[in-house]
C-alpha positions in Angstrom: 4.4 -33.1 -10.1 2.9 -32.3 -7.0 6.3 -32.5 -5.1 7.9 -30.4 -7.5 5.1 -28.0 -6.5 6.3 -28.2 -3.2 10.0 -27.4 -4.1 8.8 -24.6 -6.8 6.7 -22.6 -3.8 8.0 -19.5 -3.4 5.6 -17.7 -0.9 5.5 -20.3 2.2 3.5 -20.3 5.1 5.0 -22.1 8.2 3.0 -23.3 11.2 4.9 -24.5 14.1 2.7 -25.8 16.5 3.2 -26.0 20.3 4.7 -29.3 20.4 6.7 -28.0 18.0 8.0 -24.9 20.1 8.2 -26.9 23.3 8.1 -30.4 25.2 5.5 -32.0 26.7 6.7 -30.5 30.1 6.8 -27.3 28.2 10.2 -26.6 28.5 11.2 -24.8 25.5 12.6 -26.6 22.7 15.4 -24.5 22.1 17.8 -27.1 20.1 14.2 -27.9 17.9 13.4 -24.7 17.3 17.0 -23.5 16.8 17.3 -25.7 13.6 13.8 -24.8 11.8 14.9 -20.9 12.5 18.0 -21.7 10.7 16.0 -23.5 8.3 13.5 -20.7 7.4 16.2 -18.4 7.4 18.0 -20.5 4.3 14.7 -20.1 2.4 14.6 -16.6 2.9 18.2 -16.5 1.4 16.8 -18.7 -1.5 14.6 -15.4 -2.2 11.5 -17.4 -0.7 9.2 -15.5 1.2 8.8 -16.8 4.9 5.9 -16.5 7.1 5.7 -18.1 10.0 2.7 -18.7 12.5 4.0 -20.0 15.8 1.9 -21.3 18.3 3.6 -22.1 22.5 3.1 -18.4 24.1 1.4 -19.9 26.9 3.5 -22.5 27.3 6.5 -20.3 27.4 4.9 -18.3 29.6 3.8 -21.1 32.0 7.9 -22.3 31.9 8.5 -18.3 33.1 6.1 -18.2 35.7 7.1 -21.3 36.9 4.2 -23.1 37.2 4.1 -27.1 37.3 1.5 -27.8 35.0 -0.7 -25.9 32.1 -3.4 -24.0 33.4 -7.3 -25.1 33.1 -8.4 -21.3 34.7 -9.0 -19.4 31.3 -7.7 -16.1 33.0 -4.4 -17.5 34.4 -3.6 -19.3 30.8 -4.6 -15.5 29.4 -2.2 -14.4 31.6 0.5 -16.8 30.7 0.0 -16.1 26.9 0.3 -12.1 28.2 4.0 -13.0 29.8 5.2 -15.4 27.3 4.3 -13.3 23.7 6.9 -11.2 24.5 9.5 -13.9 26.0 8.9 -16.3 22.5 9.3 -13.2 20.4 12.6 -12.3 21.8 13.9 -15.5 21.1 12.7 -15.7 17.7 14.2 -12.3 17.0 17.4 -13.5 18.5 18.0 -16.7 16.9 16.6 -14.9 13.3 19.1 -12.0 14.3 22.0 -14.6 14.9 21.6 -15.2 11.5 21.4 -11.7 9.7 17.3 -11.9 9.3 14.7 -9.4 10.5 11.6 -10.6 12.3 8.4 -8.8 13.3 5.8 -9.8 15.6 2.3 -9.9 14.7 -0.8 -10.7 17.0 -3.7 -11.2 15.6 -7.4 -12.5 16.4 -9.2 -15.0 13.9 -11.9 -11.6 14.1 -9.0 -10.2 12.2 -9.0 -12.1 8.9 -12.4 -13.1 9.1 -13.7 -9.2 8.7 -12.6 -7.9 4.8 -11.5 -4.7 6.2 -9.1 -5.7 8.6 -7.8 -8.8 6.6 -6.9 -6.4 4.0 -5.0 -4.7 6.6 -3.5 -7.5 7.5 -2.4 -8.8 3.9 -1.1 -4.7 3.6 1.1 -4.6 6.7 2.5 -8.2 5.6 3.0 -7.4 2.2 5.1 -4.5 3.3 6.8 -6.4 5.3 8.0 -8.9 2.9 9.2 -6.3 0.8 11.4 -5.2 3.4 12.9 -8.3 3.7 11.6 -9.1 7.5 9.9 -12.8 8.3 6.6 -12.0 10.0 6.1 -14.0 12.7 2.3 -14.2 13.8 0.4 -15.6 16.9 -3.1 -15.3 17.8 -3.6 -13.0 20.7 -4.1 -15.6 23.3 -4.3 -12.9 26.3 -7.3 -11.1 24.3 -8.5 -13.7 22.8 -10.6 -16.8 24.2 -12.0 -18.6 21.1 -8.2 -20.4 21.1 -8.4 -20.8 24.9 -11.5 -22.3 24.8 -11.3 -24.5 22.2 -8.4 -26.4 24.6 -11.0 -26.7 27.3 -13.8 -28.4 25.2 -11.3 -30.2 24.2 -9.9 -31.7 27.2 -14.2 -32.2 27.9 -16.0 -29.6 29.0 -19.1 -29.2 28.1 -20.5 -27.4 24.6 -19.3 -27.6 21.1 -16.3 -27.5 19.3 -15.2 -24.6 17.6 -13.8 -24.4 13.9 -10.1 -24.3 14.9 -7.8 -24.2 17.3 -3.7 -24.1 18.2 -3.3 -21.7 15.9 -4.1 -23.6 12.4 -6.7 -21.7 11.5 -5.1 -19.0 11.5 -2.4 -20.1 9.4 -4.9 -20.9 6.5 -6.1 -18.1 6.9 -3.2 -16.3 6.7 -2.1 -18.2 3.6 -5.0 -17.0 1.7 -4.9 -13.5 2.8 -1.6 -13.1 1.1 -2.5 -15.6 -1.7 0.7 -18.1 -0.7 2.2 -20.6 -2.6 2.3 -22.9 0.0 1.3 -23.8 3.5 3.9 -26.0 5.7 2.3 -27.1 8.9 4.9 -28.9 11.5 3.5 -30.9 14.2 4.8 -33.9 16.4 4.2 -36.7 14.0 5.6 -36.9 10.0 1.6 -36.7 8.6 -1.2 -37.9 8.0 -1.6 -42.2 8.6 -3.9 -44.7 7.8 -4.6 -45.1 11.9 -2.7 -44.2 14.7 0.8 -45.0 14.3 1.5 -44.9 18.7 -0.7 -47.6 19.0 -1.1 -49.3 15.2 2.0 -50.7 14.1 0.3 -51.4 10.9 -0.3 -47.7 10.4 0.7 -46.0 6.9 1.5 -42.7 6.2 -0.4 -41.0 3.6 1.8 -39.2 0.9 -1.2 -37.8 -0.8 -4.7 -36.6 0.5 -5.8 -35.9 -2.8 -9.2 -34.3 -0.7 -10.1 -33.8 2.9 -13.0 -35.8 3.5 -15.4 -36.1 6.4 -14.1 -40.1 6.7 -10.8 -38.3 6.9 -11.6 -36.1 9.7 -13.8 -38.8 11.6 -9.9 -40.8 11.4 -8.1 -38.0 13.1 -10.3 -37.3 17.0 -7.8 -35.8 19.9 -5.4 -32.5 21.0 -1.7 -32.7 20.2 0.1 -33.1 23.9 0.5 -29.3 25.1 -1.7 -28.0 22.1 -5.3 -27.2 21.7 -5.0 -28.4 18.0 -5.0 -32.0 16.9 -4.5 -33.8 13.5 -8.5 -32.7 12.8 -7.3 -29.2 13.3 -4.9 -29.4 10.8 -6.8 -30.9 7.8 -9.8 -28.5 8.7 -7.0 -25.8 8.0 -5.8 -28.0 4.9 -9.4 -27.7 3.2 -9.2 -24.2 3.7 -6.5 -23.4 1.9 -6.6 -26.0 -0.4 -10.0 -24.3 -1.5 -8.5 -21.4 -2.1 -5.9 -22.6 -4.2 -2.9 -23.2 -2.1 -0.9 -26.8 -1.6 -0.7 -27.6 2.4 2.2 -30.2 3.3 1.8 -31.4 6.9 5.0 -33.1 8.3 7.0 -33.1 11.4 8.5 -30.5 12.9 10.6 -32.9 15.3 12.6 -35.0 12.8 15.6 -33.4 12.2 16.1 -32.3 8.2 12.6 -32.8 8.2 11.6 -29.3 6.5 14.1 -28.7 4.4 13.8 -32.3 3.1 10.2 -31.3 2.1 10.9 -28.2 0.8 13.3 -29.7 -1.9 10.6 -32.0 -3.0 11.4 -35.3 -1.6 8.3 -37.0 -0.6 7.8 -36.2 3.5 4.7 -35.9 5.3 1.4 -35.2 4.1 0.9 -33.6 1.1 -2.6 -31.6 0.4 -2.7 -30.7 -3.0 -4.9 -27.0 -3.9 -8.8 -28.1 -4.7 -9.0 -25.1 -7.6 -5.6 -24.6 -9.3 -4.6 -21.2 -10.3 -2.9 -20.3 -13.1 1.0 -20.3 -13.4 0.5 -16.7 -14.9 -1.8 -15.5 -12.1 0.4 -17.4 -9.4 3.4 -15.7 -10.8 1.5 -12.1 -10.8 0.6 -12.7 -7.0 3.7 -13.6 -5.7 6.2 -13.2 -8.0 8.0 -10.7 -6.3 7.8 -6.8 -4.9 5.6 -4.3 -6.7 6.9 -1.4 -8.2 4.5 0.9 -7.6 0.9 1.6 -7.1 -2.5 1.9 -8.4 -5.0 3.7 -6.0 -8.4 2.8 -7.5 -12.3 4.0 -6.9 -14.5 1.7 -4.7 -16.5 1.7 -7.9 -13.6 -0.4 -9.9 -13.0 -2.0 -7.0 -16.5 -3.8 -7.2 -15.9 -4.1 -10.7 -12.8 -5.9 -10.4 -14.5 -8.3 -7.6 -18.4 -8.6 -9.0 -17.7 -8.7 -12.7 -14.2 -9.9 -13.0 -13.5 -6.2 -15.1 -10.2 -5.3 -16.4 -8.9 -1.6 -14.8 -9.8 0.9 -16.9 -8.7 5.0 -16.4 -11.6 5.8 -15.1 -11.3 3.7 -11.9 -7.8 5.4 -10.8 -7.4 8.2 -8.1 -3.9 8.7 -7.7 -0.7 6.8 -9.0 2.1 5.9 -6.6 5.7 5.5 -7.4 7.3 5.2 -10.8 7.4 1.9 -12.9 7.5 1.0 -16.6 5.1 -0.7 -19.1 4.3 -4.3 -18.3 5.9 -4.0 -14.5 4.3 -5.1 -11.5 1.6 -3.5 -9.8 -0.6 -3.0 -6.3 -4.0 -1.9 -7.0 -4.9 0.0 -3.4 -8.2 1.5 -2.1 -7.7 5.4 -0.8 -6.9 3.7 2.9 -3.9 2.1 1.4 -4.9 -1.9 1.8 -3.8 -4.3 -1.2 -6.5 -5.7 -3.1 -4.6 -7.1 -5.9 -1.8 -7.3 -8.0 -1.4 -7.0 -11.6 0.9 -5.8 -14.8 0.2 -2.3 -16.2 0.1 -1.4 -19.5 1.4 2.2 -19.4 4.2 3.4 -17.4 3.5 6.1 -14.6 3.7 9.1 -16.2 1.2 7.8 -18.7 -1.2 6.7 -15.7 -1.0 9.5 -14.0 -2.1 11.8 -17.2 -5.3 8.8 -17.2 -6.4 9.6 -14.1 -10.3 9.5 -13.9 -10.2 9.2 -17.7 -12.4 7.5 -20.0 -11.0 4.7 -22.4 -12.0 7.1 -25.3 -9.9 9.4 -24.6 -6.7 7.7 -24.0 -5.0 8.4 -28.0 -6.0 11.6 -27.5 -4.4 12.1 -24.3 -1.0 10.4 -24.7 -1.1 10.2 -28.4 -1.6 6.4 -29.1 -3.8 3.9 -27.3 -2.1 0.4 -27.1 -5.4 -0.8 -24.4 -8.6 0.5 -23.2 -7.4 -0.6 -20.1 -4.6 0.2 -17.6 -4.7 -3.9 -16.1 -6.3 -6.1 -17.8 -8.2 -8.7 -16.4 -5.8 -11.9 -17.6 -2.7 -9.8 -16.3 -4.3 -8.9 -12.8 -4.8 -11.6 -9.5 -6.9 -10.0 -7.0 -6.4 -10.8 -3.0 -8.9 -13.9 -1.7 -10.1 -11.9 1.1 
């Protein structure tokens, strides 16, 4: 059942990590990277939403600048993330482009999606984007950003300790709950998850399953990927992230050719992490079953409601009404600033809403001449954002 979840995910997060992007001498991996554009972009036609997180801007940039080896100065790798951004986003928006799919570039910080305000800013600008029928592709903002930078330096042994993530995995479970995904694909060098290390082991066993990420399961998986600040500990740290929050991880390669689209069908590939707290079918379906057709904008008092007490909308908690939809049609509830904090069905069409505005649930039959709910959303019809 699990695999079928795998094949059933419609909203997918894909992490490409930079042994992914590139080779060990960081020349780009152009034939690699190539096929998994082409594979995304088959999803995308399948009506799956596509995300992708893509680590290797300083990499790229180091191959541009034409330096020998990867920087240990933190400025000069700064820099080289500041040149090769731009470079790895024109070729992602050419090899998308090649293939009649939009792509947008998004840099964020882990500060982002750690602060509520700015992740549901985030979640907004990549909601919209979805809509629109663009692949966001993300990268942390290496040339602003040092946690990342860092991280590779304690890492190759300098002193002080390690910090939650690096290489970009982090932020792709964090990006997965932001926009309450389906699933979380993260492709690295090696097809999973093993038993030991399969370079030197040749007794070493993949694991299919991780039913949970355990500290003996971290304490197995010590080391950087080549090129990389993130290792296999990385990974499964971003695995129990997400998975708490309700969304499958699959960790498999992104080198073996088929690999993805293998996985993505079901068949049983790399690592699979299967979601801690399951949610719903209904609620799953109500969160990313598709574009909204319109908007709620709602009070910060229902707002708190809807968090805190787990209310249902009522009249009173709506401030304006945006676009025009029917009964029982999909919905964004929205705070005045525009950010998404949920999602849910409505019980009355537009018009109707918009005459409930600031309303009591008294005076609803009054108002439209009938009252079918005291409430606009109710609470088993409405999946609020995890941030």
């Amino acid at each position: 059942m699990n695999r079928r979840d795998v094949a059933a995910a419609r909203r997918i997060v894909i992490k490409l990590g930079t042994g992914v992007v590139t080779h060990p001498e960081a020349g780009l991996a152009l034939g690699r990277l190539s096929s998994l554009v082409e594979a995304a972009c088959d999803l995308h036609r399948q009506g799956r939403e596509v995300i992708v997180v893509s680590s290797g801007a300083v990499g790229m940039g180091q191959r541009v600048l034409g330096l020998a080896k990867r920087p240990d100065s933190l400025g000069l790798r700064q820099a080289c993330a500041a040149v090769g951004q731009g470079h790895l986003m024109a070729l992602y928006t050419q090899l998308f482009g090649q293939l009649g799919v939009k792509a947008a570039q998004v840099l964020l910080i882990q500060e982002d999606l750690a602060d509520r305000d700015r992740a549901l800013c985030v979640r907004t600008t990549l909601m919209r984007l979805l809509e629109l029928g663009v692949v966001p592709i993300l990268n942390e903002n290496d040339s602003v950003s040092v946690r990342e930078l860092i991280e590779y330096r304690r890492g190759q042994g300098a002193s002080g300790p390690a910090l939650e993530f690096g290489d970009n995995d982090g932020l792709s479970a964090r990006v997965a709950v932001a926009i309450d995904a389906d699933l979380l694909v993260i492709l690295t060098d090696v097809d999973g998850l093993y038993t030991a290390n399969p370079r030197t082991d040749p007794e070493a066993r993949r694991i299919g399953e991780l039913a949970d990420v355990s500290e003996e399961a971290l304490a197995r998986t010590a080391g950087t990927s080549a090129g990389g600040t993130g290792g296999m500990t990385s990974k499964l740290e971003a695995a129990r992230l997400a998975s708490k929050a309700g969304i499958g991880v699959l960790i498999t390669s992104g080198h073996l050719p088929g690999a993805l689209v293998a996985a993505l069908a079901g068949e049983d590939r790399g690592t699979y992490v299967p979601p801690a707290q399951r949610r719903s079918a209904h609620r799953r379906q109500i969160a990313s079953g598709g574009p909204a057709r319109g908007g709620l904008v709602v009070n910060d008092g229902a707002i708190a409601a809807l968090r805190e007490r787990k209310a249902s909308l009522l009249p009173i908690g709506l401030v304006h009404v945006d676009g025009e939809f029917a009964r029982g049609e999909l919905v964004e509830l929205r705070d005045g600033s525009g950010r998404v904090h949920g999602r849910g069905l409505v019980n009355y069409s537009s018009e109707e809403c918009r005459r409930l505005v600031g309303r009591h649930s008294s005076e609803i039959a009054s108002i439209l001449g009938f009252c079918g709910y005291d409430a606009v959303v109710g609470r088993d019809n409405l999946a609020l954002s995890e941030v």
